[in-house]
PAZAPA-4460 file (N, C-alpha, C; in steps of 0.05 Angstrom, whole numbers, plus 32768, in hexadecimal, padded with zeros to 4 digits):
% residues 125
    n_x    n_y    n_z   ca_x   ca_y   ca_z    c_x    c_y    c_z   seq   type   mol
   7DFA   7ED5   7D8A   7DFE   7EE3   7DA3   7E0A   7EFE   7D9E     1      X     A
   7E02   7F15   7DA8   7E06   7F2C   7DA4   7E1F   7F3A   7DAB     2      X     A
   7E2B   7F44   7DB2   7E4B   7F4F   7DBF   7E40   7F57   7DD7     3      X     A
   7E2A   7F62   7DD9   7E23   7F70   7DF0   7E1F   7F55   7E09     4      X     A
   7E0F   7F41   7DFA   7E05   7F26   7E0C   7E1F   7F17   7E17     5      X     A
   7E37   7F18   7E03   7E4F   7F00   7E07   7E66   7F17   7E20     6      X     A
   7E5A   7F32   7E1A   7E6F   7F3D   7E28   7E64   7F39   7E47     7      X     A
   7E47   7F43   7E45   7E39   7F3D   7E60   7E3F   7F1E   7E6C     8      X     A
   7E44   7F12   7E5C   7E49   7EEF   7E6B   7E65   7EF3   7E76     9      X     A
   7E7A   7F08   7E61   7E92   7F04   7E71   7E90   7F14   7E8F    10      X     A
   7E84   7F1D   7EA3   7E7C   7F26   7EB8   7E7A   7F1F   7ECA    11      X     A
   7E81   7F1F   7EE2   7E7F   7F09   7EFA   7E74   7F16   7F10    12      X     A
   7E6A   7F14   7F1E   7E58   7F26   7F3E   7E6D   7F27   7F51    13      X     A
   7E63   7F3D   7F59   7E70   7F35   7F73   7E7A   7F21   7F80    14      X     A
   7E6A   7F0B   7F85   7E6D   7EF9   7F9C   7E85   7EEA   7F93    15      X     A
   7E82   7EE1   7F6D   7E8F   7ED2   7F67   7EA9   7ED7   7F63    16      X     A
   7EAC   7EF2   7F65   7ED1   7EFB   7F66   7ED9   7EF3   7F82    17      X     A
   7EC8   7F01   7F8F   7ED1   7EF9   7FAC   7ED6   7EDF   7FB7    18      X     A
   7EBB   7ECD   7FB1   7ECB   7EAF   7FB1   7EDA   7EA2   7FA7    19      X     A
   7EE7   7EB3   7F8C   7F00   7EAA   7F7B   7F19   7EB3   7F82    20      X     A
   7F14   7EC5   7F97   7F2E   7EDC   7FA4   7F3D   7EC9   7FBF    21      X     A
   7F21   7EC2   7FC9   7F1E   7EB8   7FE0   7F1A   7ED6   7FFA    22      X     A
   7F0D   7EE8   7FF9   7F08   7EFC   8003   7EE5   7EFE   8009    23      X     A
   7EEA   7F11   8012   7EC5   7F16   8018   7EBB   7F30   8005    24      X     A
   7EA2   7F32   8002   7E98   7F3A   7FED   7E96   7F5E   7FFE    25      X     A
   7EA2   7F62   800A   7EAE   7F76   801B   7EBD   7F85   8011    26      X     A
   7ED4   7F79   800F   7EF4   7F79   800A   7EF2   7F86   7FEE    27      X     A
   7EE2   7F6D   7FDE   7ED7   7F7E   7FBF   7ED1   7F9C   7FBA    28      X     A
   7EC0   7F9C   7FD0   7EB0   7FB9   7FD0   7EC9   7FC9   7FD3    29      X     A
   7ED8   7FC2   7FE6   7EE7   7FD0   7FF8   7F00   7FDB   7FD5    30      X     A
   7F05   7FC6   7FD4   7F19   7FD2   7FB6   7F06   7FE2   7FA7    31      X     A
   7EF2   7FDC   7FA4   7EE2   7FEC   7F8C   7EE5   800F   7F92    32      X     A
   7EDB   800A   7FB1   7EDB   8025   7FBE   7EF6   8038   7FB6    33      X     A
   7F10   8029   7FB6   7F2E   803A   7FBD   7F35   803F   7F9C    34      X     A
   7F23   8032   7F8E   7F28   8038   7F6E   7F3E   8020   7F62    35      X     A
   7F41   8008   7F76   7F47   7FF5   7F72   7F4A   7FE0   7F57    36      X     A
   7F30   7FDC   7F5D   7F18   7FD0   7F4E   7EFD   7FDB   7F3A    37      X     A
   7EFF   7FD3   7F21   7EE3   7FE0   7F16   7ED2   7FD3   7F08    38      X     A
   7EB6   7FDB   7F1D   7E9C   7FCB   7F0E   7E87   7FD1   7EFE    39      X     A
   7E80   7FC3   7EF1   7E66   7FCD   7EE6   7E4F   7FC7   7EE4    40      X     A
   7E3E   7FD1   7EE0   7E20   7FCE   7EE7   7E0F   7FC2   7EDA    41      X     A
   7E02   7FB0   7EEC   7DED   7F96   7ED4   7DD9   7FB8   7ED5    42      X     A
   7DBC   7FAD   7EC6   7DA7   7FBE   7EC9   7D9F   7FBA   7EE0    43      X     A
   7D9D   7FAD   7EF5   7D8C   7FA5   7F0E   7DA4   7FB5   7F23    44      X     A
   7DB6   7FBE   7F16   7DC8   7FC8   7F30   7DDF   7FBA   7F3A    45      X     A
   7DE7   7FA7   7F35   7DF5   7F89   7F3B   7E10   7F93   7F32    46      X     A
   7E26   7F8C   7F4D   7E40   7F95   7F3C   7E4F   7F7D   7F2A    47      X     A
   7E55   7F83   7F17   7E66   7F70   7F07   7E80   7F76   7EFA    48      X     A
   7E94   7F64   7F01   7EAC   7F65   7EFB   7EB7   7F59   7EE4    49      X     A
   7ED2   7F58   7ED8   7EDC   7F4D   7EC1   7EE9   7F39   7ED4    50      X     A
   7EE6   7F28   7EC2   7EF5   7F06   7ECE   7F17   7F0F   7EDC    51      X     A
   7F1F   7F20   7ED6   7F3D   7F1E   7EDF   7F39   7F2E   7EF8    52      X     A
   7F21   7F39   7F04   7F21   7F43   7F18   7F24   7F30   7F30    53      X     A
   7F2C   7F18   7F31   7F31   7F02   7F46   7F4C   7F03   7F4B    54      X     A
   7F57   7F04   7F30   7F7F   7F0C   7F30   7F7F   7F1E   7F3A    55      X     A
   7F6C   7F3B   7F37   7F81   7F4E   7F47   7F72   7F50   7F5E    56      X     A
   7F60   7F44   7F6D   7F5D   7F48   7F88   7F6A   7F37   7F92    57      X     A
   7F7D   7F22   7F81   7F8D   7F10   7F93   7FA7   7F1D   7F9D    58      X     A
   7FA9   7F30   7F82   7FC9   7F3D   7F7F   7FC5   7F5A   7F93    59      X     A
   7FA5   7F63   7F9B   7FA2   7F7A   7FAA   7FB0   7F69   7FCB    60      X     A
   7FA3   7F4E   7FD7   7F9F   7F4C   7FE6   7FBB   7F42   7FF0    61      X     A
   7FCC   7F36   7FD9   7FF3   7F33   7FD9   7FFD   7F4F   7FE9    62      X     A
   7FF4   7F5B   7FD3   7FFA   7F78   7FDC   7FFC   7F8F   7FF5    63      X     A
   7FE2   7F7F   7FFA   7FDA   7F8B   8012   7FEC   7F80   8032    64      X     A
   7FEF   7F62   802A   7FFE   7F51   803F   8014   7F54   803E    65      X     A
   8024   7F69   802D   803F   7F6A   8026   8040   7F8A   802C    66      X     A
   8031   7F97   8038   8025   7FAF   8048   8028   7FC5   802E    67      X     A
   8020   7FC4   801C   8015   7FD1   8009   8008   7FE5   8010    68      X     A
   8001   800A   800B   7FE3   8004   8015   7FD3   8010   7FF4    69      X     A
   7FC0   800C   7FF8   7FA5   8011   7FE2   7FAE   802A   7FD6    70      X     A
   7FB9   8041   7FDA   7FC8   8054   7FC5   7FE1   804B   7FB4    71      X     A
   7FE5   8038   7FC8   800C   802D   7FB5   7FFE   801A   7FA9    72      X     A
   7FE9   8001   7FAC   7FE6   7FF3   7F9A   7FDC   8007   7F7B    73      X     A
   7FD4   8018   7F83   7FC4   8026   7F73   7FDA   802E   7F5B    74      X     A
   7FE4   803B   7F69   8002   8045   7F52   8008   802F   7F47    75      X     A
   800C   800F   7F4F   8015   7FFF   7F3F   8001   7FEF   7F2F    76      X     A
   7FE4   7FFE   7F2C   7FD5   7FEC   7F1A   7FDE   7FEC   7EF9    77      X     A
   7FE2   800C   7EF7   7FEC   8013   7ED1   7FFB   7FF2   7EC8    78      X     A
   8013   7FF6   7EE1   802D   7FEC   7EE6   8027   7FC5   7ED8    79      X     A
   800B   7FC2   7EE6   7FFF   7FA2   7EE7   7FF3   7FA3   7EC7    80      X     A
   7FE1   7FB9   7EC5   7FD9   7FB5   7EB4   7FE9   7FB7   7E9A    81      X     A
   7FF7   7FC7   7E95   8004   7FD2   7E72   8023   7FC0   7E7C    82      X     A
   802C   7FB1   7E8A   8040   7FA4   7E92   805F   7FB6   7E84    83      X     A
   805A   7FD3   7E87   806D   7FE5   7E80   8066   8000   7E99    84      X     A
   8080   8003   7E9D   8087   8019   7EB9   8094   802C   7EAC    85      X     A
   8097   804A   7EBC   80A3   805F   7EB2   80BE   805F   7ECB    86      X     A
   80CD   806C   7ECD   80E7   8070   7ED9   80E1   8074   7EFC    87      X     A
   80C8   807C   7F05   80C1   8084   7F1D   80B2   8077   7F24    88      X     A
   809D   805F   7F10   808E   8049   7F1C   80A4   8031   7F22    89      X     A
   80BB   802E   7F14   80CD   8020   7F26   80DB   801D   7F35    90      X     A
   80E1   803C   7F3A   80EE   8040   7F59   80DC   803E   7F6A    91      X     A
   80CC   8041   7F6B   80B2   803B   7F79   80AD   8018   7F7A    92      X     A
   80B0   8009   7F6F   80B1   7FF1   7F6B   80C6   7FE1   7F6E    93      X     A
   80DC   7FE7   7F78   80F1   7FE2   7F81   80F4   7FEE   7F98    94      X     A
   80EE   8002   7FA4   80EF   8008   7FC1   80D4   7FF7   7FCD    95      X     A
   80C4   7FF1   7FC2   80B1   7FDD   7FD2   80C1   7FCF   7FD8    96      X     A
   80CC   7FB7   7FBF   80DA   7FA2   7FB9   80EA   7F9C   7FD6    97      X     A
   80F9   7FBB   7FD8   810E   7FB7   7FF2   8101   7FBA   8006    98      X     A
   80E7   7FC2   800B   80D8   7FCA   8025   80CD   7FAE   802E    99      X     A
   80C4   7FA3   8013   80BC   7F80   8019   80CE   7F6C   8025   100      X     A
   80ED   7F71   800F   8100   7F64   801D   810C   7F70   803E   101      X     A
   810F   7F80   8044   8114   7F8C   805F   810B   7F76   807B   102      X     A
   80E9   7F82   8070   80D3   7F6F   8080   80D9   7F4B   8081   103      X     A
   80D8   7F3F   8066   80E4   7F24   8065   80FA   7F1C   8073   104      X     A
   8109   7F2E   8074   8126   7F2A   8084   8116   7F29   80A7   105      X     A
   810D   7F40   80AC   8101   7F4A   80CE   80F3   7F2A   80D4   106      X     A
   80DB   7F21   80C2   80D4   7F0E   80C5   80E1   7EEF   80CE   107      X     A
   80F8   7EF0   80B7   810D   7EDC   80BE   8115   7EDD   80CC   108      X     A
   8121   7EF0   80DF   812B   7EF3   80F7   811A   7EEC   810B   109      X     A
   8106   7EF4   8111   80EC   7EEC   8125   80EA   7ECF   8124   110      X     A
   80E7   7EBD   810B   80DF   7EAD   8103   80FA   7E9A   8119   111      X     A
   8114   7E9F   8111   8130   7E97   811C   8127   7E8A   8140   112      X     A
   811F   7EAD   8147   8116   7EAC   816B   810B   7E9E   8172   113      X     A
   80F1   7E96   8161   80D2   7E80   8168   80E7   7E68   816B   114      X     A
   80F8   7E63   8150   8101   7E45   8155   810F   7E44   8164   115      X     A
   8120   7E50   8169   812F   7E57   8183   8121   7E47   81A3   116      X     A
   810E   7E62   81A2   80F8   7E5C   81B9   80EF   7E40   81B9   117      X     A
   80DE   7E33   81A7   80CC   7E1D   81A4   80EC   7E00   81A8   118      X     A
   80FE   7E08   81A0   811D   7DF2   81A6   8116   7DF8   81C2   119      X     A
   811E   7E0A   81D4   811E   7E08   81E9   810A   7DF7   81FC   120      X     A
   80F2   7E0A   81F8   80DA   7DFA   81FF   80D7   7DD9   81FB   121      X     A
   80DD   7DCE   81E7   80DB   7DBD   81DD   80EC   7DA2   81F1   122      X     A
   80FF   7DB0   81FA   8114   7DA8   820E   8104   7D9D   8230   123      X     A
   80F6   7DAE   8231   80ED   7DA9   824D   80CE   7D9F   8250   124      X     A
   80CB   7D99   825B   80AC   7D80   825D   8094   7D9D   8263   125      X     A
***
């Protein structure tokens, strides 16, 4: 088997990242587009990805729910990939950190009110 044939097998389509992400073959595009994500090309045109592209549309889509947006994930790809930061990718990475925690806190508090509410409710027929 050739390098060229075993590397082509390591390659996955579209669909199949996306059903490994659990996303739509959309969302794929949609990273590819923001420079997210990068594919490459069978001869027929067909996008194909490297197997770890399932991790990071998992870690795009963490990201995203943790209100990330697609330029800040972007800054922290080097960050994912070479798992070494410079002095301003971690202040940057620690002011998320606290922007995440902030929110977790806001959440917990809301979270407090519902049970609050639903005790009450719970009380009367």
């Amino acid at each position: 088997m050739t390098d060229t044939v075993a590397a082509a097998e390591r390659l996955i389509r579209i669909g199949q990242v996306a059903r490994g992400a659990g996303v739509s073959v959309r969302a794929v595009r949609y990273y590819e587009q923001q420079g997210l994500l990068v594919a490459q090309r069978s001869a027929s045109g067909q996008r194909l990805y490297r197997q770890d592209a399932i991790s990071l549309v998992r870690f795009f889509q963490q990201m995203f729910a943790a209100g990330l947006t697609s330029r800040r994930i972007t800054e922290l790809l080097p960050c994912w990939d070479s798992g070494h930061t410079d002095a301003e990718q971690r202040a940057m990475l620690r002011a998320e950190r606290e922007r995440i925690r902030a929110k977790i806190e806001d959440l917990q508090a809301v979270l407090g009110r519902l049970d609050e509410v639903i005790a009450i409710t719970d009380t009367h027929p």
